[in-house]
C-alpha positions in Angstrom: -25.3 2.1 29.6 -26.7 4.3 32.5 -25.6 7.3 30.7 -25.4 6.6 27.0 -27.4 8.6 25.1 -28.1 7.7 21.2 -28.8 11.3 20.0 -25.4 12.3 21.2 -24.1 10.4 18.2 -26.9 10.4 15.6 -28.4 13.7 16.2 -31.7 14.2 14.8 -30.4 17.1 12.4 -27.4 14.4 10.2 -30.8 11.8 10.6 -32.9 13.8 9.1 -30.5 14.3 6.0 -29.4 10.9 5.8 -33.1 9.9 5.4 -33.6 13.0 2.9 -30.8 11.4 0.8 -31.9 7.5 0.9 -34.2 7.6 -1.6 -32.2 9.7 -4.4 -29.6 6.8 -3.6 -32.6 4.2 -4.1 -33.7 5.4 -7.1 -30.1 6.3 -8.9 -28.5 3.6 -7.7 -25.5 5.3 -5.9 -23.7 5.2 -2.6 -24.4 7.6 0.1 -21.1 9.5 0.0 -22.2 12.2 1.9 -23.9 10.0 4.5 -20.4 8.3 5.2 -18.7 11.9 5.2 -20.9 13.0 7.7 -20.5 10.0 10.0 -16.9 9.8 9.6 -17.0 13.2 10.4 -19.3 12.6 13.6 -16.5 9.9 14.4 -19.1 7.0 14.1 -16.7 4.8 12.2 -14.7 4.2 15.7 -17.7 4.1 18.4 -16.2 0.7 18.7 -13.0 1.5 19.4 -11.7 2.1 23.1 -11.3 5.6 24.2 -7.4 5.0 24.8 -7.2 4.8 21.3 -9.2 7.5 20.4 -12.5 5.7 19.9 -15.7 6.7 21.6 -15.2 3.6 23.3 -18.9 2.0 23.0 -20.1 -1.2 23.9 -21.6 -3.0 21.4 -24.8 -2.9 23.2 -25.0 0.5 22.5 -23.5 0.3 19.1 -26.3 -1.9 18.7 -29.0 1.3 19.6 -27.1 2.9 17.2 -27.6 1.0 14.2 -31.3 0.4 14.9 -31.5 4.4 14.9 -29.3 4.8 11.9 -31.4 1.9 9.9 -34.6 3.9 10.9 -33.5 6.9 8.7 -31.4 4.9 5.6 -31.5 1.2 5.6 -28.8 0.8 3.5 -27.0 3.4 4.9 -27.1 1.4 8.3 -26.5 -2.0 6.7 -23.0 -0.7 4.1 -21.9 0.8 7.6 -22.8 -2.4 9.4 -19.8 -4.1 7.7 -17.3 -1.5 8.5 -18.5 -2.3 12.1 -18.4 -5.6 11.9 -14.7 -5.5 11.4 -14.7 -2.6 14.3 -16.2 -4.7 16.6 -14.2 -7.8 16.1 -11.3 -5.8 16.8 -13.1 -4.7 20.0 -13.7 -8.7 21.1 -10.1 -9.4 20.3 -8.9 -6.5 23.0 -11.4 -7.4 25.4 -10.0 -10.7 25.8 -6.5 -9.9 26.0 -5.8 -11.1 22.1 -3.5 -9.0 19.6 -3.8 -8.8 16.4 -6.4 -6.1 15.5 -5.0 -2.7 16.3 -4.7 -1.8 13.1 -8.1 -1.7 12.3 -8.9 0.1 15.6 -6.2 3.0 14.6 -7.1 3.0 11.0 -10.5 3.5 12.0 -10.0 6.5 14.2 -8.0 7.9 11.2 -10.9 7.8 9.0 -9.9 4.3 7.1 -12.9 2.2 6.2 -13.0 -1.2 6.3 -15.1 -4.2 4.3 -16.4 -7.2 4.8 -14.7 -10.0 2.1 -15.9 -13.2 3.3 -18.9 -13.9 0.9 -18.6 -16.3 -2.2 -21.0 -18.0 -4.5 -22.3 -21.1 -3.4 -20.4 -21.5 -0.5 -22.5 -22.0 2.2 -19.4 -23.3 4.8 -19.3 -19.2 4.7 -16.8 -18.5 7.7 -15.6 -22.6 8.1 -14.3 -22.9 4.5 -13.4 -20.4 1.1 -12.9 -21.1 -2.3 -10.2 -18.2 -2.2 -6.7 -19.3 -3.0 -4.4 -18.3 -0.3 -0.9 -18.5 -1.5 1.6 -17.9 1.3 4.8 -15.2 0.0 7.3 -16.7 2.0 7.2 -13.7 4.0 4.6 -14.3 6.0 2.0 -12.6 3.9 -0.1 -14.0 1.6 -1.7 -13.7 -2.1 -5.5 -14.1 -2.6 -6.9 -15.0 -5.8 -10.7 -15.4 -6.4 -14.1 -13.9 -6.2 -15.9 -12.5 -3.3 -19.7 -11.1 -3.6 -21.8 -8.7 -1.4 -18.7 -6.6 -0.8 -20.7 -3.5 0.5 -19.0 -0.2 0.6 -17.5 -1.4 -2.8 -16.7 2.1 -3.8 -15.2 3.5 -1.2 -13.8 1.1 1.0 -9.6 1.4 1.7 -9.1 -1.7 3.7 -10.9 -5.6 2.9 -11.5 -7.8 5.4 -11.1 -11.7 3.8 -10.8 -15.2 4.3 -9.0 -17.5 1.7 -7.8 -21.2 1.9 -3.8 -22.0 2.3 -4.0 -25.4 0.7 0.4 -25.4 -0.1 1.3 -25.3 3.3 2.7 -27.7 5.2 0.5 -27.7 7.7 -2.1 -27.2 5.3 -5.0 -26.6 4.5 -5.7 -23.6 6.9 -8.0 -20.6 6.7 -6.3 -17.2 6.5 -8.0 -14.1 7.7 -5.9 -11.2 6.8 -6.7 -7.4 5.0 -5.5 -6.0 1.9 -5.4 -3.0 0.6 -7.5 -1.4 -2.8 -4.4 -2.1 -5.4 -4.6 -3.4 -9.4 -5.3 -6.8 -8.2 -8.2 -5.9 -6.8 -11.1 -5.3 -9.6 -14.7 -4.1 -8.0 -17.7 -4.9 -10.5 -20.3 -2.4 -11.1 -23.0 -5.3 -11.1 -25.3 -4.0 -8.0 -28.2 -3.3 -9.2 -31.1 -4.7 -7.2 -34.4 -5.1 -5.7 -33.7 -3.2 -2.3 -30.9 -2.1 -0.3 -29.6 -0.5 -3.7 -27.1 2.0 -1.7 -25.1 -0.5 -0.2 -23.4 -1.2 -3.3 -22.6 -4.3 -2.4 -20.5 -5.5 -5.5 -19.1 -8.3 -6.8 -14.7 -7.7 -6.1 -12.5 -10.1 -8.0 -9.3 -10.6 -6.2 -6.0 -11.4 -8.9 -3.3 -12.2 -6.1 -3.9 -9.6 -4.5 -1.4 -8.9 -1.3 -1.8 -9.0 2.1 1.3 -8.0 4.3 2.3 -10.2 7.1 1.2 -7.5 9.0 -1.8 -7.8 8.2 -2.4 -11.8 8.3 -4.5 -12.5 11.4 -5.2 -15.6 11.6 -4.4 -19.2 10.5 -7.0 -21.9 11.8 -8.2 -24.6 10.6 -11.2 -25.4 8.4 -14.3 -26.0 9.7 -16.6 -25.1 13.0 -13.7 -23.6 15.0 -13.6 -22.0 18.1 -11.2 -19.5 17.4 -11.6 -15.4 18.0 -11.8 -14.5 14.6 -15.0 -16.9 14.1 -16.5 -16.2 17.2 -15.9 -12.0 17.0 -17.4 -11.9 13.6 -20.6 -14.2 13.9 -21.4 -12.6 17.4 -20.5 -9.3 15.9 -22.1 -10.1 12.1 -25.6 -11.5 13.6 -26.2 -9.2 16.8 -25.7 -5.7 14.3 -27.4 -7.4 11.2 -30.8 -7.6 13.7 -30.2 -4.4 14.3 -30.5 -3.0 11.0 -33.5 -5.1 10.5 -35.2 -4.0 13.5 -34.6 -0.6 13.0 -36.6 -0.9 9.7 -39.7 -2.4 11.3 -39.6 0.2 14.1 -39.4 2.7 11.1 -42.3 0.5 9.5 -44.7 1.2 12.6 -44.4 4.6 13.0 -45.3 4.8 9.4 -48.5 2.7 10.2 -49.2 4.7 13.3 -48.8 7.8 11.5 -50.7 6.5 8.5 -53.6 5.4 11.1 -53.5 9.0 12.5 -54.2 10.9 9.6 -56.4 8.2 7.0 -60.0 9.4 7.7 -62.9 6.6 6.5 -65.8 7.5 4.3 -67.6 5.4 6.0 -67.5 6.9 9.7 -65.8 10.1 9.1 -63.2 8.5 12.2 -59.7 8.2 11.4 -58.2 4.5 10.5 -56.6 4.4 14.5 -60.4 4.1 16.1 -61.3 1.7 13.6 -60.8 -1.9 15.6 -59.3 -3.7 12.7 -56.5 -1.3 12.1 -55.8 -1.4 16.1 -55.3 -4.9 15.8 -53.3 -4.6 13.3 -51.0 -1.9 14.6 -51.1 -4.0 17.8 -50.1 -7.0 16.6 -47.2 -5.5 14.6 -46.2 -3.8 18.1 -46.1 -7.2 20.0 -43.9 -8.6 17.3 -41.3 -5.3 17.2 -41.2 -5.0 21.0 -39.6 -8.8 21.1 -36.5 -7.7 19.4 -34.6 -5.0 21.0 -34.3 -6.9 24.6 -32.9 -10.2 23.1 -30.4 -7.4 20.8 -29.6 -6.0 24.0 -29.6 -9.4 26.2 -27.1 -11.0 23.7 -25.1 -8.0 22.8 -24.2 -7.4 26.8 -23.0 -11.0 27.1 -20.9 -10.2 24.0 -19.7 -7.3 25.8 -19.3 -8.8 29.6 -17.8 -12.3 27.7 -20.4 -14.5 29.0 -19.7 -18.3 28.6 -22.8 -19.7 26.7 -20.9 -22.5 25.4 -22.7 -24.7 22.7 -25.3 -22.4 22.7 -23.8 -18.9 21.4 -24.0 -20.3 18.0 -27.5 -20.8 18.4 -28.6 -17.8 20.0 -26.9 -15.6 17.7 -28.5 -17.2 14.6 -31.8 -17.6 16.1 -31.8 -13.8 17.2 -30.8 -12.8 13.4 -33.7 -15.3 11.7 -36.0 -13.8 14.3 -35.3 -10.1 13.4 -35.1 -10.9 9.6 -39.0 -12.7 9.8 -40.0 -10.6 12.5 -39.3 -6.9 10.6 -40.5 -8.6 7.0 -43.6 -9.4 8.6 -44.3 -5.9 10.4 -43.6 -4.0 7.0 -45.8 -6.3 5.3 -48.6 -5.2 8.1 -47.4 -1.7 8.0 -48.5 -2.1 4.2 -51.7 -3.2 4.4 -52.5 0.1 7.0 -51.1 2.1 4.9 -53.3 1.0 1.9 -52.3 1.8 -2.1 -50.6 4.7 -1.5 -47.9 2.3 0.0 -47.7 0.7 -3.2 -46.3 3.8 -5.2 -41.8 3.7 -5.4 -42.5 7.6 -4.3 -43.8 6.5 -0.3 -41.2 5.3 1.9 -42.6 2.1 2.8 -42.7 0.5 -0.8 -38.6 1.2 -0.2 -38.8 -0.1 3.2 -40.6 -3.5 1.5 -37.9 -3.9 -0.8 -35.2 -3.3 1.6 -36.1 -5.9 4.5 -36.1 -8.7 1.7 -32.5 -8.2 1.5 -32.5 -10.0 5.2 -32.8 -13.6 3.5 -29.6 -13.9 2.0 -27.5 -12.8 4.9 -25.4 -15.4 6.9 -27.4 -17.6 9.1 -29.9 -18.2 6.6 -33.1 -19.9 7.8 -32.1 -23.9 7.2 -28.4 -22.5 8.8 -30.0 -20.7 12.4 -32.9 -24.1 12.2 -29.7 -26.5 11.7 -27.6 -24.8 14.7 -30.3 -24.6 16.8 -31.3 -28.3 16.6 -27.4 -29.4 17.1 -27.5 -27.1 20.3 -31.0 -29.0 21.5 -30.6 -32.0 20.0 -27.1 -32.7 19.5 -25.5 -33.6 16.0 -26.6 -35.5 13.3 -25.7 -39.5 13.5 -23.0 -39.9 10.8 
């Protein structure tokens, strides 16, 4: 990473209008077309991709970087493109150890495709070990999917969806099918995203009516349940390590709000502005202490992803504890970043009133807080009795 150098990809110019544009898209409820334009244009949909195929051929270390600086300027710009990623850099695990399957996505990527993230469904909280999708095999090799996936960000726009469904009419059944369809008639996308925060991500609610994946596009068939398969182990690693990211992009954003906030605030009382008074300091400082945890442990697990380090029982762990950590870590610094910044903060028109809204959205991502506290007690304390 010697020579990586964020700007070269996110120059400050296309940051500076993405964060322009975030909160028109906050307050109308819309997606950032012209954010994704410009990025596709900049080729940011393949920095995962290897340079033979046409990628910029980025770790995901440094794709990491990225999204922190990407999240800085839009949150939800950083967090719809997060899923395309996701799929991008699962694609990138499978090639880096030797596994086929997932060149598709890496070419379709490089041509401009963009790809979404259809593994979400109400109330079930097995998440990647079990769906509620019917997966009807064609006879073909391909499969139908029928059912109902929510939090499909990039709902408008996307031309590829990643999913999960359950082949119960197998022999060998049941088994979990990853595969990716295509937008077609069977495919109907809500317009039900209307929210507290993260409003451009347009993550809505996509109804699935047999809708086809080609064998060629069938990835996998494991079975149900913890499994330690590629496809679970490329999209949790992938899924948790740039989910903190966004995050901790925000509260890095939510500092230099404070800082700037403290630098510019004068007291009527001392006629000294709010960064000499000692309880602002503290306050700044302790919200620095917090923030400065995150990036190495991003960057610590994101290289093992990257050099395919053997944690064994403990990836599962780490990874959710490094999501739940960035998730209460960048809630708590905007909260602080709040209180510096005093009312004004409380008006929709400042930023950080969007930036409060926005790092809620953390909770209800995959591991949730009793998920990463479960994991993490199995990998210390072994499982539960029966």
């Amino acid at each position: 990473m010697s020579q990586f150098d964020p700007a070269a990809f996110l120059p400050d110019d296309l940051l500076e209008r993405i964060r322009e544009r975030a909160p028109i898209h906050d307050r109308e409820n819309t997606f950032p077309q012209k954010d994704l334009d410009e990025l596709r244009d900049a080729g940011y949909l393949s920095i995962l991709v290897p340079a033979e195929r046409g990628g910029a051929g980025l770790s995901l270390a440094e794709a990491a970087i990225l999204q922190q600086r990407l999240a800085g300027a839009a949150p939800a710009t950083a967090l719809a493109i997060n899923m395309h990623l996701v799929w991008t850099g699962v694609a990138k695990v499978f090639s880096d150890r030797g596994v086929p399957g997932l060149e598709f996505v890496q070419d379709g990527a490089v041509a401009g495709e963009v790809f979404a993230f259809g593994i979400s469904e109400g109330g079930n909280d097995l998440v990647l070990f079990g769906s509620d999708t019917d997966a009807v095999p064609d006879g073909a090799g391909g499969y139908a999917f029928t059912g109902t996936k929510i939090f499909t960000s990039l709902a408008p726009v996307w031309t590829r969806l990643g999913l999960h469904g359950l082949d119960t009419t197998s022999a060998d059944g049941p088994k979990l099918v990853f595969a990716f369809i295509e937008r077609t008639d069977a495919v109907v996308t809500g317009d039900d995203w209307d929210t507290l925060g993260m409003r451009a991500t347009q993550s809505r609610t996509t109804r699935l009516n047999g809708a086809v994946a080609d064998a060629a596009h069938v990835v996998r068939r494991i079975d149900p349940g913890p499994n330690p398969d590629p496809i679970v182990f490329g999209i949790f690693s992938v899924f948790e390590i740039l989910l903190a990211s966004v995050y901790t992009g925000i509260a890095r954003r939510a500092l230099e709000l404070a800082v700037l906030t403290a630098g510019t605030r004068r007291s009527k009382k001392t006629g000294a502005t709010y960064s000499q008074d000692p309880d602002i300091r503290w306050r700044i400082a302790d919200m620095a202490l917090a923030y400065d945890a995150l990036p190495p442990q991003i960057a610590a697990l994101a290289r093992d992803v990257d050099e395919r380090v053997d944690n064994g029982a403990q990836w599962f762990s780490l990874l959710s504890g490094v999501k739940h950590r960035a998730i209460t870590m960048a809630k708590q610094v905007v909260d602080q970043a709040m209180l510096v910044a005093g009312g004004g903060s409380y008006f929709s028109s400042n930023e950080l009133s969007r930036l409060y809204r926005d790092v809620l959205a953390g909770a209800f991502h995959p591991s949730d807080p009793e998920s990463a506290h479960a994991t993490a007690a199995s990998a210390w304390l072994g499982p539960l009795e029966p």
